[in-house]
N, C-alpha and C positions, 0 to 999 in steps of 0.2 A: 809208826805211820802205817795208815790199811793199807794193804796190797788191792791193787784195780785190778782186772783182768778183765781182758775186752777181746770179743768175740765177732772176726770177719764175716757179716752176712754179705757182703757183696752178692748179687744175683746177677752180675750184670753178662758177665761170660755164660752162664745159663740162659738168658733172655735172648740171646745174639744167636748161639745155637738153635734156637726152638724158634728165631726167624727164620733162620736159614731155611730150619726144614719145612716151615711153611709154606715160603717161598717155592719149594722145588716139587710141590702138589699143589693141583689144582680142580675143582670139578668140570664136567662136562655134562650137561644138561639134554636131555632129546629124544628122538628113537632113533636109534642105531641100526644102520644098514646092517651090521658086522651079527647082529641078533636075529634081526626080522626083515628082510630089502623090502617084502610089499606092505609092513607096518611103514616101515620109512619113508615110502613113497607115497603113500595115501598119507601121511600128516603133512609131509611137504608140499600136497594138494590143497590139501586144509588152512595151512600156514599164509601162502603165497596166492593161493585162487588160481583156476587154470579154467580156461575155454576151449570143451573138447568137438572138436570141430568130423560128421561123419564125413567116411574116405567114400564113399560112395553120391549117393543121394540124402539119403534120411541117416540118424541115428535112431532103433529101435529102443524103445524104452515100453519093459513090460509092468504092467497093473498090478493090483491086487488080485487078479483074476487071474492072470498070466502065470502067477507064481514065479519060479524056478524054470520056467521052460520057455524057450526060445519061440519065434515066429515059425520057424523051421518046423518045430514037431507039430503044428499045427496044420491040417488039412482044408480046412472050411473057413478061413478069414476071407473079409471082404475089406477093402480099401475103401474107405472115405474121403476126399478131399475137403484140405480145411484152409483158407487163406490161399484161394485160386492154385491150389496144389503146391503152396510152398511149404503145407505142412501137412499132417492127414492122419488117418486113424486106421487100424485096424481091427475090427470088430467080427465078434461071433454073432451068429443070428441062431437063438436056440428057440424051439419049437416049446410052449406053455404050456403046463401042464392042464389037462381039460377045459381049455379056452383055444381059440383060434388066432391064428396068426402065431407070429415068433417075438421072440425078445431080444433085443440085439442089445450087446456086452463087449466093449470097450475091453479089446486085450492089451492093446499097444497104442501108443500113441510114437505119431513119427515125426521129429523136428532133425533141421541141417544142424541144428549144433546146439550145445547145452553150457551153460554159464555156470562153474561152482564158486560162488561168492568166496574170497578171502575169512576165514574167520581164523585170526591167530591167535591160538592158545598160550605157547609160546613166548612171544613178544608183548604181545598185549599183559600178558601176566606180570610179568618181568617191567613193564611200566608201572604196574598199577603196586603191585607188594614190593620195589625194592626196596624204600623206606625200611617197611618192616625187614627183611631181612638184613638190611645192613646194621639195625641194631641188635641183633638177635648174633648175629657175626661178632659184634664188640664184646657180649653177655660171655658166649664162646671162649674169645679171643683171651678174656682176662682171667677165663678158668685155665687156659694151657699156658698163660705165662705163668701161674700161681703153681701151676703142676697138679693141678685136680683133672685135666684133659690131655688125651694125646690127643698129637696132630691127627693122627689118622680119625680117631674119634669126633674133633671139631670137624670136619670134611663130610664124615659120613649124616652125623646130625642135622647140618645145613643141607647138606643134599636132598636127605631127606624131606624136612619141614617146604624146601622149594618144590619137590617134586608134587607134593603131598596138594601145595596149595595152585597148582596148574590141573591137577586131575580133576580137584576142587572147581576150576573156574571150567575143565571143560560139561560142568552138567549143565551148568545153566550160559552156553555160547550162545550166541544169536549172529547172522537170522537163523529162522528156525528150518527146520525143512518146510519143504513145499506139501504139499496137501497131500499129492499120490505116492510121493518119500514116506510119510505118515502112514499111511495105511499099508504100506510095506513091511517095516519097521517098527510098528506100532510106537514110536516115538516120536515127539518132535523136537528132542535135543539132536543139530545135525552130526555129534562128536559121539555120540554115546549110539550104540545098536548091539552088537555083542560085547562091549564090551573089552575087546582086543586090544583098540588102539591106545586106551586110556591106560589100561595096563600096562602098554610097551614104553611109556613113559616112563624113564628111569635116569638114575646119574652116574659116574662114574668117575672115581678120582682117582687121576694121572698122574704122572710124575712130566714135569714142563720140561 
């Protein structure tokens, strides 16, 4: 009579482990105060929208002309009133070259308060691509129960691919900026200008 001999693949005590430790990590999506507090804070502007309202009279908001410098360093502004002085301008009046008369140049303009539209990169992302990442999580999922993945490995890959695809959605955010945002910035993606904040977007996987 053949002799049989039969060989225990049972996996199941291995799959149960490699839940657990799935289980006990997690990612974290965002900018992180603990990295960068004024990245954090200008996305959460971004995120949520905020109406900044001036402590005085006006908010001073400088031109393309103005550059980098304040009302302050300037000596020769004239006030305009615009909307029976609820809002107004501040202009240089500069002398023409070999023509008479002057040119007056819009440094500042002055409103009580300034509206930055909600644009969520964020959460908006995270509606539009979870589909995709939840299957891209299962692709994953079925390489670490096979043992071609560590846990840490499926965490950081997903991290990534989400991180990757929110940087992705902040270049083309809408609305866009405003006319004289533009001409500052020379952009008019409102999420993108150095660069910094779309960088600060990163993940980070935790133990729960």
């Amino acid at each position: 009579m053949a002799r049989v001999t039969i060989k225990d693949t049972n996996r199941i005590p291995d799959v149960i482990r490699t839940i657990r430790a799935l289980n006990r990590k997690a990612i974290e999506i965002g900018v992180f105060g603990s990295d960068n507090s004024f990245m954090a804070m200008l996305a959460s502007v971004h995120e949520f929208g905020l109406t900044i309202k001036a402590k005085k009279r006006f908010l001073t908001i400088p031109t393309a002309l103005a550059g980098d410098k304040k009302a302050r360093d300037f000596n020769d502004l004239r006030f305009v009133p615009i909307d029976g002085g609820r809002k107004g301008l501040l202009v240089r009046d500069r002398q023409r070259s070999g023509r008479k008369g002057a040119r007056s140049e819009i440094m500042f303009i002055l409103v009580p308060s300034v509206k930055i539209p909600e644009r969520s990169f964020i959460r908006s992302t995270t509606d539009a691509k979870e589909p995709e990442w939840s299957k891209l999580a299962g692709r994953f999922l079925a390489d670490v129960l096979d043992g071609k993945m560590s846990v840490d490995t499926f965490y950081e890959r997903l991290g990534a691919r989400i991180v990757g695809d929110i940087q992705e959605a902040m270049r083309d955010m809408e609305p866009e900026n405003t006319p004289i945002t533009r001409s500052r910035k020379k952009s008019s993606s409102p999420l993108i200008d150095t660069g910094r904040l779309r960088q600060s977007v990163t993940w980070k996987v935790v133990s729960t």
